[in-house]
C-alpha positions as CSV (number, residue, x, y, z in Angstrom):
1,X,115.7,94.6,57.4
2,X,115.9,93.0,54.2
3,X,113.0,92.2,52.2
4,X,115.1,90.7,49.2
5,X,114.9,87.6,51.8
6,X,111.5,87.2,52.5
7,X,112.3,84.4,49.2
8,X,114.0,82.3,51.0
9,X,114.3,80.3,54.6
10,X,117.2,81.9,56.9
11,X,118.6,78.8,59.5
12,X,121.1,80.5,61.2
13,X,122.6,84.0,61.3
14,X,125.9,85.4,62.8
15,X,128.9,87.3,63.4
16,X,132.5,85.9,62.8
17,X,135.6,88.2,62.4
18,X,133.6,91.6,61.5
19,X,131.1,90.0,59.0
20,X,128.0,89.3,59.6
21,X,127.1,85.8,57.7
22,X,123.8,84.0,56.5
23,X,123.0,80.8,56.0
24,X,119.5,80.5,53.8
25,X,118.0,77.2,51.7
26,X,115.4,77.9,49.2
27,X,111.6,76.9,49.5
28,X,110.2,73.8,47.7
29,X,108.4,75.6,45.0
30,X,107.9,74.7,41.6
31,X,110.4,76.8,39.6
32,X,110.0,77.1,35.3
33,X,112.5,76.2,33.4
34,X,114.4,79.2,31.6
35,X,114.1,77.4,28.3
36,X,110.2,75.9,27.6
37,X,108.7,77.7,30.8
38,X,107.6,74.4,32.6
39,X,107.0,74.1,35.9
40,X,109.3,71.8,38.0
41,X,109.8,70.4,41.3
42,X,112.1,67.0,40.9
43,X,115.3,67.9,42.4
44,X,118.6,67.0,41.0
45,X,120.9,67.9,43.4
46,X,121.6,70.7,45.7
47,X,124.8,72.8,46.0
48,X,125.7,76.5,48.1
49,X,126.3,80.1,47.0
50,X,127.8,82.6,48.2
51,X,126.5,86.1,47.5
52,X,127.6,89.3,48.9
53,X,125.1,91.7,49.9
54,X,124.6,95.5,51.1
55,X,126.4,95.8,54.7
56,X,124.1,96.1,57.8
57,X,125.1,98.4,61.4
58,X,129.0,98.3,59.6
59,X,129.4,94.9,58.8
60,X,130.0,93.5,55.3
61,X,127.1,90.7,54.8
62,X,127.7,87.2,53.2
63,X,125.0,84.7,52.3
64,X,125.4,81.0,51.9
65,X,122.6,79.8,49.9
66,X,121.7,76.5,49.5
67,X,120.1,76.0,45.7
68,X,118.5,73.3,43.8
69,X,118.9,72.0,40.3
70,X,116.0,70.4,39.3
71,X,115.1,68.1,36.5
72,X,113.0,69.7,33.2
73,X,110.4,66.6,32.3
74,X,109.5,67.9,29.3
75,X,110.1,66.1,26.4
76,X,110.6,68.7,24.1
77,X,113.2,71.3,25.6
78,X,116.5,70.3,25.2
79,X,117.7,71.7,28.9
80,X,118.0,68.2,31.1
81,X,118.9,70.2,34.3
82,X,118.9,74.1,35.8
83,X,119.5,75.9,39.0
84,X,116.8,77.8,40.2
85,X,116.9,81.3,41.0
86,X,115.4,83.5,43.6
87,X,113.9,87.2,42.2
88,X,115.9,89.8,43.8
89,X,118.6,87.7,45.0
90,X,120.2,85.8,43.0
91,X,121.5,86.2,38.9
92,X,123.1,83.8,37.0
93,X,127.1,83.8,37.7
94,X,126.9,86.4,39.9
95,X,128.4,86.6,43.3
96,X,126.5,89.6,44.6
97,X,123.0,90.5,45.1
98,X,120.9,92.9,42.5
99,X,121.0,95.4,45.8
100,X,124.5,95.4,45.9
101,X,125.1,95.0,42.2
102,X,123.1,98.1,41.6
103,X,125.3,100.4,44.1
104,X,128.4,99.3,42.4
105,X,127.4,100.4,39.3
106,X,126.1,103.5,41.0
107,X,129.6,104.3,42.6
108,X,130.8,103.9,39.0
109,X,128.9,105.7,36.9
110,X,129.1,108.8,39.6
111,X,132.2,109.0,40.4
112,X,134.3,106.4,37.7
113,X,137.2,104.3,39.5
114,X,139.1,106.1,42.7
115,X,136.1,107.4,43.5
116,X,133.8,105.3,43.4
117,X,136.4,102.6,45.3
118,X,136.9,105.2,48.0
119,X,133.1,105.4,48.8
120,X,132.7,101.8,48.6
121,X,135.4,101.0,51.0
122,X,133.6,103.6,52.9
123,X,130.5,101.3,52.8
124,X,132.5,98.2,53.7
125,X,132.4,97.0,49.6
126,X,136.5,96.5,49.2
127,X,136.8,96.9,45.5
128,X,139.9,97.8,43.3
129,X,139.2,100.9,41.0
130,X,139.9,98.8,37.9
131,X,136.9,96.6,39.3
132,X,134.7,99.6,39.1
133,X,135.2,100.6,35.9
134,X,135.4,96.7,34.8
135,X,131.2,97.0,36.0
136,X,131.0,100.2,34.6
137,X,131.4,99.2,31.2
138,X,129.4,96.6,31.4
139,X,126.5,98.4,32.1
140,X,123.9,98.9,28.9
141,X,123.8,102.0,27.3
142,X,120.6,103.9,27.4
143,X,118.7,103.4,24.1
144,X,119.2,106.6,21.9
145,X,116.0,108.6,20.9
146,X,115.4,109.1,17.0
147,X,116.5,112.8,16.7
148,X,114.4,115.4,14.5
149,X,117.7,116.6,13.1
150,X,120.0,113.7,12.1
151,X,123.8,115.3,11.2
152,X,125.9,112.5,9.0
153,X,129.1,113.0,8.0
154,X,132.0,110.6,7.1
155,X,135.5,110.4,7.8
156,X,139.0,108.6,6.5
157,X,140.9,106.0,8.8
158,X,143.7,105.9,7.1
159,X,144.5,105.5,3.0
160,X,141.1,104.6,1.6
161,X,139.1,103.1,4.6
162,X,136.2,105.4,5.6
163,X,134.0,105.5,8.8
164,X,130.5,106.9,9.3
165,X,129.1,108.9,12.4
166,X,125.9,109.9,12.9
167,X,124.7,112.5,15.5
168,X,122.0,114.3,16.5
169,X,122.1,118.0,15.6
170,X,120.0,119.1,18.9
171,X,122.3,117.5,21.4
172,X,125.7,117.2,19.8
173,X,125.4,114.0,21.1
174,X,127.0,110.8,18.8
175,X,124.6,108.3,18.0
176,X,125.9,105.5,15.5
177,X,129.2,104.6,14.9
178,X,130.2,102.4,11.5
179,X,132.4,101.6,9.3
180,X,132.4,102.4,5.6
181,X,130.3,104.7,4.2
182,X,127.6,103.3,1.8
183,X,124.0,104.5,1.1
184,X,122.4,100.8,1.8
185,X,123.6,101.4,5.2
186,X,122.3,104.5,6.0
187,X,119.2,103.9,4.2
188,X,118.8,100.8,6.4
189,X,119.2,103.0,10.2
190,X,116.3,105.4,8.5
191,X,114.0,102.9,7.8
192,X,114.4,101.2,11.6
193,X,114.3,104.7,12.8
194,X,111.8,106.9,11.4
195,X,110.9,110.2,12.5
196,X,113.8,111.8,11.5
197,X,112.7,115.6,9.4
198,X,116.1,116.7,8.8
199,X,119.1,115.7,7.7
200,X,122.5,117.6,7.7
201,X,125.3,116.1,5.7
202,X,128.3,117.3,3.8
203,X,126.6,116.8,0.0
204,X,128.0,113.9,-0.6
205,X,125.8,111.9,-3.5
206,X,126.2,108.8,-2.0
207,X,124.7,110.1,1.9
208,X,121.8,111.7,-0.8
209,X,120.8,108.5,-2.5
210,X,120.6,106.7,1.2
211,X,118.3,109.5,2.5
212,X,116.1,109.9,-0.5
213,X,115.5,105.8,0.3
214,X,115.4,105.8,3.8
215,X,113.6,108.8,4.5
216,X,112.2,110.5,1.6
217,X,110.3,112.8,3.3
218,X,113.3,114.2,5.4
219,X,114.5,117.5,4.4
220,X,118.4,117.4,3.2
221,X,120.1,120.7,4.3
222,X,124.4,121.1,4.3
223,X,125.9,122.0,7.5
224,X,127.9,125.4,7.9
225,X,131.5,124.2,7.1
226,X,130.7,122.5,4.2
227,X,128.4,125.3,3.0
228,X,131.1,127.9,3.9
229,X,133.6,125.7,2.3
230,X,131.4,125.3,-1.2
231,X,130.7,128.4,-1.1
232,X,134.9,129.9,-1.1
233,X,135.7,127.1,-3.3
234,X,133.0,128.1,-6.1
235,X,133.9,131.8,-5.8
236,X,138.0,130.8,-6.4
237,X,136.8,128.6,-9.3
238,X,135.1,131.9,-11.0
239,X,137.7,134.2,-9.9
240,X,140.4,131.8,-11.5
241,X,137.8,131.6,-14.8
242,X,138.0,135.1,-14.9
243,X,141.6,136.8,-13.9
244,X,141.6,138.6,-16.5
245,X,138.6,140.7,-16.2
246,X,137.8,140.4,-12.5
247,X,140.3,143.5,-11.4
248,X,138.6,146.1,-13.7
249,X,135.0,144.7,-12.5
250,X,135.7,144.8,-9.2
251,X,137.1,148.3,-7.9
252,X,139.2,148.5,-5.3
253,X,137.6,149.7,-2.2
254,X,138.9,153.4,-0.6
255,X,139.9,151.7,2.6
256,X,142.2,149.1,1.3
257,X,144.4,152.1,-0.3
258,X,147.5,153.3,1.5
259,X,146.8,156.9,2.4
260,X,148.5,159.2,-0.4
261,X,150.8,161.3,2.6
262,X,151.8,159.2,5.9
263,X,151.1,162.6,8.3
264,X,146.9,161.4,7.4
265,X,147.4,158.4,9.1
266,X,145.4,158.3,12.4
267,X,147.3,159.1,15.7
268,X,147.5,155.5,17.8
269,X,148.4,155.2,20.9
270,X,151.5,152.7,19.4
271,X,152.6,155.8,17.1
272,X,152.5,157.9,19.9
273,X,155.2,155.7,22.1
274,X,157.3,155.2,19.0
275,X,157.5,158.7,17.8
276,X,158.5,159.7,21.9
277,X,161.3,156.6,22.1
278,X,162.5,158.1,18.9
279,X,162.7,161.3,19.9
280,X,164.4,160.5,23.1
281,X,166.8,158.5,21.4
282,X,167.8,161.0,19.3
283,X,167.8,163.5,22.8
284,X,170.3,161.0,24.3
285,X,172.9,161.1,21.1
286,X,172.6,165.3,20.8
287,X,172.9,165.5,24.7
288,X,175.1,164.3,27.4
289,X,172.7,162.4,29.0
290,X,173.1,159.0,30.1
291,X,171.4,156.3,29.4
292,X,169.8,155.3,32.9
293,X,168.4,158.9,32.8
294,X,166.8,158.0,29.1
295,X,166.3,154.4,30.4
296,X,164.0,156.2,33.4
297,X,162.0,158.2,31.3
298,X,160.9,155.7,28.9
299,X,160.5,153.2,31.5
300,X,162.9,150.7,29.3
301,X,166.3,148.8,30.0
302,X,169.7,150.2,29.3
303,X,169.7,147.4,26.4
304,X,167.1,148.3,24.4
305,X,167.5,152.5,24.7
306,X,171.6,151.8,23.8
307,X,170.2,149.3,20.4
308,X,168.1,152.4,19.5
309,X,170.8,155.2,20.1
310,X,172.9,152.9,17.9
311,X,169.6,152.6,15.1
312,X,169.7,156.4,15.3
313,X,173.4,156.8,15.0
314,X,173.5,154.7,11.9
């Protein structure tokens, strides 16, 4: 039922108030010291662990585990004592097995704090949601691959303090996170990271001079807002350079001009629905209709047919 076990010697197992409970010892086996890697065997003392584990038919699962420390004889490691551990059941200051370790962090990264408390609770592993997402971010991120198209850009903090994010131009994913925004830096992630053929960045001389030494073979391209916005800055610089002249060079084209008589322009269905409330406005003031009649027909309020009888009156 559980193989995680099969390390250790079981003495006695039971049930007391809904929980089933284990009591285990180690086996006398030589155990290497984390530090120089020696084998040892001389005990020290003894003490008990408790470790929560995966629950079994319902029941929540404790195991008291008795553990040695034992003695390191070799002269030149500076560790007198440690406590052994057993593979895939025990971890240094932790109270729970890998097993159970590993669904926590499960429920977490699926579904974050309520959720993932509710569906522990619902596998008899009472945790708080603030305890889920206290595991959650604990847990390693994933090491980033070295994307083909590198984006870098900077940005300001506040005043004069600048940060630098790097992301990767396939994904849209971030990458690196830093702050300043120096050339010897960026240089620096190219060389630890090579592969990269492109490089997007904003122009800026001092990203150019950290590419062309990190990654001089990497082809340094401008992304589309900072092209767009070179590009409308240059043409205002020339079109302020040349006010003078830039009017008769440039004709104006046909479609920008107001039509020469206003009967040419085109028949919308907004001039339409103007040109009928105008003319029933001006049907209410030469007639004795009222205005719910007017009000019906245009399929307006009293309000606005009286404000334009009064427009049309003025």
């Amino acid at each position: 039922m559980s193989p995680h076990l099969n390390a250790v010697r079981a003495e006695r197992v039971w049930v007391a108030g809904g929980v089933v409970r284990i009591a285990a010892c180690t086996r006398e086996l030589t155990v290497a010291c984390p530090d120089c890697g020696r084998g040892s065997a001389r005990v020290h003392s003894r003490y008990c662990r408790t470790l929560a584990d995966v629950a079994v038919g319902g029941r929540p699962v404790l195991i008291g585990l008795s553990v040695r420390r034992l003695f390191c004889d070799s002269p030149g490691c500076g560790r007198r004592t440690f406590a052994e551990q057993v593979d895939g059941l025990t971890a240094r200051y932790q109270r729970r097995s890998p097993l159970l370790q590993h669904l926590v962090e499960m429920a977490g990264v699926l579904l974050a704090g309520r959720g993932g408390a509710r569906l522990l609770q619902i596998l008899k592993v009472p945790l708080s949601r603030t305890s889920v997402l206290f595991h959650l971010m604990r847990l390693p991120l994933p090491p980033a691959a070295t994307p083909r198209v590198l984006g870098v850009d900077d940005f300001a903090l506040y005043a004069d303090v600048y940060g630098t994010l790097l992301v990767d131009a396939d994904t849209r994913l971030p990458i690196e996170l830093w702050a300043g925004h120096d050339a010897e830096q960026l240089a620096a992630w190219l060389r630890t990271h090579p592969g990269v053929e492109v490089v997007c960045q904003d122009g800026s001389l001092v990203y150019r001079q950290g590419i062309t030494d990190g990654a001089p073979g990497a082809v340094q391209v401008s992304d589309r807002f900072h092209l767009w916005q070179g590009l409308s800055k240059r043409i205002g610089d020339i079109a302020a350079a040349h006010r003078g002249c830039l009017p008769a060079a440039v004709p104006e084209p046909e479609s920008a001009l107001p039509p020469a008589n206003p009967s040419d322009q085109a028949d919308t269905p907004a001039r339409r629905h103007a040109k009928r409330l105008f003319e029933a406005v001006h049907a209410v003031t030469d007639t004795d209709r009222s205005l719910n009649a007017a009000a019906r027909e245009l399929g307006l309020n009293r309000r606005t047919v009286r404000k334009y009888a009064r427009a049309a009156t003025w």
